[in-house]
Each structure stands twice: as structure tokens, then as C-alpha cells.
N, C-alpha and C positions, 0 to 999 in steps of 0.2 A: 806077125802082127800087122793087120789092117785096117782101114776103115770102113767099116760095114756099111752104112747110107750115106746118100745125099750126095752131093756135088763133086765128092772125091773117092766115092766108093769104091769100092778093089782095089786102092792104092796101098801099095807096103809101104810102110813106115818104117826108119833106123830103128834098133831094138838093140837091147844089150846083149851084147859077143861075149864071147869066151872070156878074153882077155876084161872085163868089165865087173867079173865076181864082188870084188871088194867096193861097188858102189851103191850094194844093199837097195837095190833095184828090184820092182815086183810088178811089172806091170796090169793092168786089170786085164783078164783073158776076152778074148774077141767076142764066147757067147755071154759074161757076164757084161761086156759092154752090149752088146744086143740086148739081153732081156735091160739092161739100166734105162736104153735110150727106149725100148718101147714105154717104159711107165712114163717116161719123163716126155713123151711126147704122144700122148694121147691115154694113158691111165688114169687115174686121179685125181690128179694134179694138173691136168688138160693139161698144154704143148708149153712144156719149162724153154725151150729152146731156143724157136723162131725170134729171131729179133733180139735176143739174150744178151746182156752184156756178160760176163765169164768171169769167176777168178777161180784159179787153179792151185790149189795150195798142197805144199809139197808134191807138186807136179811130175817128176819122174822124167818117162819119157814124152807124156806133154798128149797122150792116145786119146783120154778122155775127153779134153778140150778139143784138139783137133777132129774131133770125132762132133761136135755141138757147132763147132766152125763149117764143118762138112755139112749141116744139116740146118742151117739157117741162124745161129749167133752171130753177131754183127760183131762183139769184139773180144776177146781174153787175155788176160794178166797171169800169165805162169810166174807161181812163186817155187822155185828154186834153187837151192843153196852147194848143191853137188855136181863137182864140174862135171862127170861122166852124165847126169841128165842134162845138164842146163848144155852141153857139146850136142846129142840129143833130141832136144826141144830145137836149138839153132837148126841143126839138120830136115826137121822133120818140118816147121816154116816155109823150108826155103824150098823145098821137096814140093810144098802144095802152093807154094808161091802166099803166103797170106800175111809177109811182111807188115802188110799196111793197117792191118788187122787184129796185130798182138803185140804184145808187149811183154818182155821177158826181164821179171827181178831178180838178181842174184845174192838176195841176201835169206836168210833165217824168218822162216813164215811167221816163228814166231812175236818177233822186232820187223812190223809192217812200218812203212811211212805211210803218211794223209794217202786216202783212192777216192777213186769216184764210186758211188753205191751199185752191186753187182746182184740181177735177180737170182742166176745160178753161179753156186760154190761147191767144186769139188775136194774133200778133205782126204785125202787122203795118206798120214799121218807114219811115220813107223808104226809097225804095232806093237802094243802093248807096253810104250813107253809116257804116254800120258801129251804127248805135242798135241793130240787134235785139241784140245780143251782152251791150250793156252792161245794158239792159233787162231781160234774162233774168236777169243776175247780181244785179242787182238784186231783181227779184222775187222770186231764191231766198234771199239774205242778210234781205230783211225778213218769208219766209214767208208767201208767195204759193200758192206754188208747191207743193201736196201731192205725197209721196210716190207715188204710182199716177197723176199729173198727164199728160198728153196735150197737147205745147206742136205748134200747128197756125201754123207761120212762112213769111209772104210775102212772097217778094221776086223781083227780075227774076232772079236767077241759083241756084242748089240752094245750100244754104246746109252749114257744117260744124257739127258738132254740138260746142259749148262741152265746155268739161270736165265731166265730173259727167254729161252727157245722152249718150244715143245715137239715133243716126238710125233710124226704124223705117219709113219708106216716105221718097219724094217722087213729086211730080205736077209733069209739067208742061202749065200752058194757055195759049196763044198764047204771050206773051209773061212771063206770070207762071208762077213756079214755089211747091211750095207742100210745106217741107220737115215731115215728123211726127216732132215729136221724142217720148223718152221720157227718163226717171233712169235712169242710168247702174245698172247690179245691183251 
């Protein structure tokens, strides 16, 4: 696993070993992070990135963000609750050096405290357990969540858009689908 653009490109990233199995770890593959970052910076949706503030929910090993941080996000809030990511996300920080830049929560995405409002949110959820929904709601009740916000949600099946959001694309690759939400008008 590496970061494909920007500032830190060809960098390998920690990634989970052998010894790591039981922390139910999946990280997004390097070419679905490529085709992600092409929509999200110059598709549709024109450049979700540049200048981005970040929130990274159910974070992992932290590729995604670091991969928006790589390419012009000014700052992101990895939400993390699983030591083997949130060990990880520390490593992979300190690796691009971008301390000053992030901010690492260690609790349950779903029980957020008050944030600052984030134009891009990565959801990416167990699958097929129902966390991104509540997550979402969450983020928006503590103000996560801005107004003009771009929620980019991965799971094994297209996802329905909560109340308050509407569905503005979906992708699917291999096996993972990857639904772009927006605020409801």
C-alpha cells in the first residue's frame, strides 16, 4: 500500500501484517483509491480536496486521508477505535511527518464529541453491519459535517442515502461499492 499523488507519492505506508488478522482490517486497494481520488479531484464534483478539511471515520489504516493530505487537504480527524489501526494511522503520520496536520480520535465513530465542520468525509464502516448510518448521524448532530460536505461511503452493497443527504453518484469495484453522498437542499 502506497500513496499514489501529490506531495508524498510512492511512499509505502504501514499496512496490516500477518500477525494483525483479528483487527478486521480492509484497507481500500491502491487502484480503487486512484480511480476515488480522480472523481474527487477533478470529476463532477470539481477538486473535493485541495484545501479540504478531512474527517476519516472508521479510519483503518488512515490510506485514504493520508492520500487527500498527500494531495492538498489542509487538515484530518481520523476516527478510530481499534488499536491495531489507530498503532497504524500513529505510524503512518509520523512516516509522512504530518503531525501538525491531524488529529487522531480513539473512540467509536459512532459516539463523536462537538468538531469543526468537514468538507470531505470518508465512511468507511464494517460492512454490512449498519455503523455507517449511525456514524453519519452522528457526525452531523456534533458538527462534523459542513454544509457543502462530500460524504465518499464504502461498503459491499450501494448504500441509501440517510435522511437530510442525497445520493449524488455511486461506483462500483469488484466487490466494493462506493456511494457519494451530499446535504439534502
Amino acid at each position: 500500500m502506497r500513496i499514489i499523488g501529490g506531495q508524498h507519492r510512492g511512499t509505502a505506508l504501514a499496512s496490516v501484517g500477518k500477525g494483525d488478522a483479528g483487527a478486521h482490517l480492509r484497507p481500500t486497494t491502491d487502484r480503487v483509491r486512484e480511480s476515488l481520488f480522480n472523481i474527487l479531484q477533478g470529476g463532477r464534483f470539481g477538486d473535493r480536496v485541495t484545501d479540504a478539511r478531512v474527517l476519516d471515520l472508521f479510519a483503518g489504516t488512515g490510506a485514504l486521508s493520508l492520500e487527500a493530505l498527500s494531495r492538498g487537504a489542509t487538515h484530518v480527524t481520523f476516527v478510530e477505535n481499534g488499536r491495531a489501526g489507530q498503532k497504524l494511522i500513529r505510524a503512518n503520520i509520523a512516516k509522512l511527518d504530518r503531525t501538525g496536520d491531524t488529529m487522531l480520535i480513539t473512540s467509536d465513530a459512532t459516539r463523536l464529541p462537538k468538531g469543526t465542520p468537514c468538507k470531505l468525509v470518508f465512511l468507511d464502516p464494517p460492512y454490512g453491519k449498519g455503523l455507517g448510518q449511525k456514524a453519519l448521524k452522528s457526525a452531523t448532530e456534533n458538527g462534523w459535517i459542513a454544509d457543502d460536505a462530500l460524504i465518499v461511503w464504502e461498503e459491499s452493497q450501494p448504500q441509501i442515502a440517510p435522511q437530510g443527504f442525497q445520493t449524488a453518484d455511486q461506483r462500483r469495484y469488484g466487490d466494493t461499492w462506493i456511494t457519494f453522498l451530499q446535504r439534502a437542499a
